[in-house]
N, C-alpha and C positions, 0 to 999 in steps of 0.2 A: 229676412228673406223667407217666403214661402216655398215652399216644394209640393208639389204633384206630383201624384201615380194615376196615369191616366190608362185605360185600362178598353179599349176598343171596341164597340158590340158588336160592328159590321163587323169587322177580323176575325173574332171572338166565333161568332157565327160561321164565319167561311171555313173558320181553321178545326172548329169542334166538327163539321160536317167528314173533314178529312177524307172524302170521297175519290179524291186523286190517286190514294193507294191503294194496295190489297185488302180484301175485305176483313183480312186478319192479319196480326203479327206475331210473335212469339212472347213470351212472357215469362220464354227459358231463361234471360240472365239470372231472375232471381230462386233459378230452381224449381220453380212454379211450370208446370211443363203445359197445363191450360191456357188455353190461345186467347189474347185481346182482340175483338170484332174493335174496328174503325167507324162500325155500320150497325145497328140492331133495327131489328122492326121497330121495336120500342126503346126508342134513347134511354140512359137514365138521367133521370130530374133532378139540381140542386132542390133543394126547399126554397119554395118563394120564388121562382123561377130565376132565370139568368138576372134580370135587374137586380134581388137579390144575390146571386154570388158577387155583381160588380160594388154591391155595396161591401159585402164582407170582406172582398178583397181591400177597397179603399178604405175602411176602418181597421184592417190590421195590420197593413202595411207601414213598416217605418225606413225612410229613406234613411241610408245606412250613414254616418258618423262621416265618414274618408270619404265616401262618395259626395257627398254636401260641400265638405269643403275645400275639396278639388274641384267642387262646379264642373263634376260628370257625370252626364244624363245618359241612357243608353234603354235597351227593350233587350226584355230576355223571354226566348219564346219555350215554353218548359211542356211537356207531357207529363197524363198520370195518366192512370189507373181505375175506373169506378168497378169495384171487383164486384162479385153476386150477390154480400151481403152490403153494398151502399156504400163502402168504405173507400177513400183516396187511401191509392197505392201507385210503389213503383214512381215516382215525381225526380222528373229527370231533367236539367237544360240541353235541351235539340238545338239549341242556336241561343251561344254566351254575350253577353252586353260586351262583353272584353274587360269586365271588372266582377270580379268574383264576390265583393260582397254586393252586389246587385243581384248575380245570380244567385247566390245564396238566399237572403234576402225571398226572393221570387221564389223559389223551394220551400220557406220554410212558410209563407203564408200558406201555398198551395196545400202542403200536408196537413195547417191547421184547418180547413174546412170540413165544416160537420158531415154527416154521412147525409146519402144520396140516396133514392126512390133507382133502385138497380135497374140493368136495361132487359130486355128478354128478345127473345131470337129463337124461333119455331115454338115459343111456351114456355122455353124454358130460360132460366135466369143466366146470363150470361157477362164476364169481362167484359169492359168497353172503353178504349181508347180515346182520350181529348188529347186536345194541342190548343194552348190557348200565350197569345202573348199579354206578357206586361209591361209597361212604357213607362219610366224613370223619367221625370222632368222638372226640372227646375225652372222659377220663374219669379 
């Protein structure tokens, strides 16, 4: 049986833009009291653009064990963090597959992505909020 993580661009896009919310959010749960923009003049850049993060994600993802062989597929749609210095932070599930080693799973690729070209916002280097879903599929 083959298994797929199929991983959206269109969503990807809609959902990185996050332009529905406040221009900023807090960044206080993890005591960090410097605000995440949703929005920068200047996004920050994975390396290689988006077609490369969609491949990093689909080469490090491994569909989980119990999830295969329960034959349950699900999307976990997760936020991070791209702080000032390029770095994923903060990688939270905003909305759970309903099976925790899926979310997991989707967490723990997320934190493995290499560091990022930071966003800026009036000049200056700035937090910047994604939301990006991932799609568990079996086939």
């Amino acid at each position: 049986m083959r298994t797929k993580v199929f991983f959206s661009a269109l969503c990807l896009l809609f959902l990185m833009s996050a332009c529905t919310w406040d221009k900023k959010a807090s960044a206080a749960q993890n005591g960090n009291e410097e605000e995440a923009h949703f929005k920068a003049e200047e996004m920050p850049e994975y390396p290689g653009g988006m077609s490369a993060m969609m491949t990093f994600i689909s080469d490090n993802i491994k569909y989980p064990e119990d999830a295969k062989n329960a034959q349950v597929e699900g999307r976990v749609l997760c936020t991070f963090v791209i702080d000032k210095s390029g770095k994923v932070t903060d990688v939270k599930v905003v909305e759970s597959s309903g099976v925790q080693s899926l979310d997991d799973e989707a967490v723990r690729v997320v934190s493995l992505m290499p560091d990022w070209k930071p966003g800026k916002d009036k000049g200056e280097l700035v937090n910047v909020m994604f939301t990006i879903p991932i799609k568990f599929s079996l086939d």
